[in-house]
C-alpha positions as CSV (number, residue, x, y, z in Angstrom):
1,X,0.7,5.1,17.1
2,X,1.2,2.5,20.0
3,X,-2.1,1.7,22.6
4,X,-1.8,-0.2,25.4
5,X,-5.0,-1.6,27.1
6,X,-4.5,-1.7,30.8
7,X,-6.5,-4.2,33.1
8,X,-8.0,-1.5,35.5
9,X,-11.8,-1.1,34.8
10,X,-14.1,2.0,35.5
11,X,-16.8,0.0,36.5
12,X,-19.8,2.4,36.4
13,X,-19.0,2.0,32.2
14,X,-17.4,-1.2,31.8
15,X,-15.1,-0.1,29.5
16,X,-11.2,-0.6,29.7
17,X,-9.1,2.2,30.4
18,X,-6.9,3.0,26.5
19,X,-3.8,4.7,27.2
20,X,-2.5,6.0,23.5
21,X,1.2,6.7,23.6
22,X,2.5,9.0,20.1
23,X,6.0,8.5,19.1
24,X,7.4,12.0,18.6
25,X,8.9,12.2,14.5
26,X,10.9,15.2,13.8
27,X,10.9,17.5,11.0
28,X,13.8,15.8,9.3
29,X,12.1,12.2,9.1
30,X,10.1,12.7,5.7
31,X,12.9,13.5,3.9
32,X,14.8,11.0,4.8
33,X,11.8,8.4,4.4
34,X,11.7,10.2,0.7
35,X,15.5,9.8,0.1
36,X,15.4,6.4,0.9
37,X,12.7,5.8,-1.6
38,X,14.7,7.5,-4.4
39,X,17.2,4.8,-3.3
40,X,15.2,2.2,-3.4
41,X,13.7,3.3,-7.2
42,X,17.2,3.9,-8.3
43,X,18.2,0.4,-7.0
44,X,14.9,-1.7,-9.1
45,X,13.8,1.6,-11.4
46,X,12.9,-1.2,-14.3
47,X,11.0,-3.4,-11.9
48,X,9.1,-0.4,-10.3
49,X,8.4,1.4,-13.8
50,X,7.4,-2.0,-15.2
51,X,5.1,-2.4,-12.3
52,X,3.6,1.2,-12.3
53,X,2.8,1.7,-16.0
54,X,1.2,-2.0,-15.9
55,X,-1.4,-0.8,-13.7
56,X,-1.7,3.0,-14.8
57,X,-2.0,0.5,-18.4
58,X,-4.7,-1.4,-16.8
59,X,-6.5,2.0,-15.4
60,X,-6.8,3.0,-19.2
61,X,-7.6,0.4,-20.7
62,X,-10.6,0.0,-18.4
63,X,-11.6,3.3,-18.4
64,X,-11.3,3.2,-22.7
65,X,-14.0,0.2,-22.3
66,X,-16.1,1.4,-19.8
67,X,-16.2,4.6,-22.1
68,X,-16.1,2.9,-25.5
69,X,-19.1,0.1,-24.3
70,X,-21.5,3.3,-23.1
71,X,-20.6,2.0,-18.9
72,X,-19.3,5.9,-18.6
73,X,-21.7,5.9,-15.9
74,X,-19.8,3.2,-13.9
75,X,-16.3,4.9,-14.1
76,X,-17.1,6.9,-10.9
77,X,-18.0,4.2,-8.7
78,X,-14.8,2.4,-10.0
79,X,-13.1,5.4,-9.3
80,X,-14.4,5.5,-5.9
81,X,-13.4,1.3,-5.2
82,X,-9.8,2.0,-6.2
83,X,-9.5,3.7,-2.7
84,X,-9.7,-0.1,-1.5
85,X,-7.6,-1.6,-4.5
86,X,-4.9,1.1,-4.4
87,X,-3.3,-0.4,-0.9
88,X,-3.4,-3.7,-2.0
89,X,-0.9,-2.0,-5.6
90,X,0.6,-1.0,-3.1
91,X,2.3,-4.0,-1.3
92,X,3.9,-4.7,-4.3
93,X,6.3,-1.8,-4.2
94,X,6.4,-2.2,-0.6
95,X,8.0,-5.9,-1.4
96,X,10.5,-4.7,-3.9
97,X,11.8,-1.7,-1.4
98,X,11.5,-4.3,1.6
99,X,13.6,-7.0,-0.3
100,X,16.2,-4.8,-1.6
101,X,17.0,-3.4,2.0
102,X,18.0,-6.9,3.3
103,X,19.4,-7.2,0.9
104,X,17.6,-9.3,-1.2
105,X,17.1,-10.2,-5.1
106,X,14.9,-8.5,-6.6
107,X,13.0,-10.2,-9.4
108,X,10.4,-9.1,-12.1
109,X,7.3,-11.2,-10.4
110,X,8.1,-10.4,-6.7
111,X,5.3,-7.3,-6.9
112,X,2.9,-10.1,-8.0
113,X,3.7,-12.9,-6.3
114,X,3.5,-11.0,-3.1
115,X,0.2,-10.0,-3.9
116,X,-1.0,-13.0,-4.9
117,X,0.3,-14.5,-1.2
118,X,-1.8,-11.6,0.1
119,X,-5.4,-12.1,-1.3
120,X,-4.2,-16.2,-1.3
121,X,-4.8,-15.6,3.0
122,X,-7.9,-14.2,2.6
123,X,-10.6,-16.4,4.1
């Protein structure tokens, strides 16, 4: 979704004036955008299975703590914080399907690294 601020100004609310302009996708585009993900797994399927079951590894393992050290209590509030951590997973296959369309190497530590560079720019 594209907005464009123009300069004109209602002045009895001194707001700007927000013109929102949609971009029209047809009813074919989310099968392509799927198809072009199985590419992109069939292309780095190690790198992207290796990546998944480390954090679906991780998931466990926390919740097997959590549960075994009597925090069972605190596994719904993690649950709840994943919705913030589950973008940020994210990026990493974003970077391996990004690199292998350019045409790029793809490497075991590009999902991390490119995390890394991500939280490494937060203030």
């Amino acid at each position: 979704m594209n907005a464009v601020t123009t300069k004109t100004h209602d002045h009895s609310s001194g707001a700007p004036n927000v013109k929102i302009i949609i971009n029209k996708v047809g009813m074919e585009r989310p099968r392509a955008w799927l198809a072009a993900g199985m590419e992109d797994f069939r292309r780095a399927s190690a790198i992207s299975l290796a990546y998944g079951m480390f954090w679906v590894g991780l998931s466990i393992a926390i919740t097997l703590g959590a549960y075994t050290l009597g925090y069972w209590h605190w596994l719904l509030p993690m649950i709840a914080g994943f919705m913030f951590i589950g973008p940020l997973v994210a990026v990493g296959f974003t970077a391996s399907s990004w690199a292998s369309s350019v045409g790029g190497s793809l490497t075991w530590a590009m999902p991390l690294a490119v995390g890394d560079r991500m939280l490494g720019s937060w203030p």
